[in-house]
C-alpha positions in Angstrom: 0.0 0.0 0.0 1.5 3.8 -1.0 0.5 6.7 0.5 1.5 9.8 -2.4 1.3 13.2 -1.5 1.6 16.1 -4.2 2.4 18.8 -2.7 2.3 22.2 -4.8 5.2 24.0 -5.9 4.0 25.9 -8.5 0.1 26.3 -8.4 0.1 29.3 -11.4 -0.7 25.9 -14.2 -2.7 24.5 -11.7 -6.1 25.6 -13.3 -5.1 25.3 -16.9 -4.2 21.1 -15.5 -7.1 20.5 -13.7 -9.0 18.7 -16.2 -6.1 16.1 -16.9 -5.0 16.1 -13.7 -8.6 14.7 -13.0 -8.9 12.5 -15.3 -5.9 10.8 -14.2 -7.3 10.6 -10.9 -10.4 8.8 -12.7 -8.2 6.3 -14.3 -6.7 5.6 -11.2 -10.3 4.6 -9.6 -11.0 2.9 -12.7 -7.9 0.8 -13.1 -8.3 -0.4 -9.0 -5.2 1.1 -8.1 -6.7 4.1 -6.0 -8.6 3.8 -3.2 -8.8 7.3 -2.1 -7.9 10.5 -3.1 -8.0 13.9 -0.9 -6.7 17.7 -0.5 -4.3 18.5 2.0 -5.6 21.2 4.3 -5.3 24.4 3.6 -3.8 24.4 0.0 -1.2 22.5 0.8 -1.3 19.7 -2.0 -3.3 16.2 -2.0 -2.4 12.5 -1.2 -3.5 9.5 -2.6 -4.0 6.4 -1.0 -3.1 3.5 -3.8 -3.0 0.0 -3.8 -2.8 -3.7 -5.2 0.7 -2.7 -7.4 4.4 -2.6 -7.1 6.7 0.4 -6.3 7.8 0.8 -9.4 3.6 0.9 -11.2 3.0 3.7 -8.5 5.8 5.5 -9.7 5.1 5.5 -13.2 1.5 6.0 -12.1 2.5 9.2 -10.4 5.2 10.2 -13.4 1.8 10.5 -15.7 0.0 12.8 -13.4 0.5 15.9 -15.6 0.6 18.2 -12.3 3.6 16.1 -11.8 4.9 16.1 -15.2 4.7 19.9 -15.7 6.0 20.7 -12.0 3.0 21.9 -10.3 3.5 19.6 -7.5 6.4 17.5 -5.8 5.2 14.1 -5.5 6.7 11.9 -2.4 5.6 8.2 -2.4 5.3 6.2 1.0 5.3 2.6 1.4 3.3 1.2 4.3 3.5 -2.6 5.0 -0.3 -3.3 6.9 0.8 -4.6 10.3 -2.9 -4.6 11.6 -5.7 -3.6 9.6 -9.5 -2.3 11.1 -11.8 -5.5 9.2 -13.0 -3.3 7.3 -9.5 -3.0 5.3 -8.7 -6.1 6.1 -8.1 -6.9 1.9 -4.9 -4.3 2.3 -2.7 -7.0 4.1 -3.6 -9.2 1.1 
């Protein structure tokens, strides 16, 4: 499981990104891979919560994010092992 947090650098293309940037959220839902996706309070950036993929998928994953790609954010990707898991997420230790 990843944790990804994009956090802005240079928020002046933001608006002119959004739409792409949004639809590679969607693809992200769509392909399974992201489970969910947030903003980071107040302005900071988002973070996305991914799974079911290697290292190396999320970071090509991320590489296509054109925010990323044209440098309006600075991604960082975390790797969390699930130790112990609520029931409910219990299919992330899978």
């Amino acid at each position: 499981m990843f944790v990804v947090t994009l956090k802005f650098v240079d928020k002046t293309k933001a608006s002119a990104l959004m739409e792409a940037h949004n639809a590679w959220i969607q693809r992200g839902f769509d392909d399974g891979v992201f489970l969910l996706v947030g903003g980071i309070p107040p302005g900071v950036g988002g973070a996305v919560l991914a799974h079911a993929v290697s290292r190396a998928e999320v970071e090509a994953r991320v590489q296509q994010d054109p925010f990323v790609a044209q440098g309006v954010v600075a991604a960082e990707i975390l790797e969390i092992a699930p130790g112990r898991v609520d029931p409910r997420l219990a299919f992330l230790k899978a």
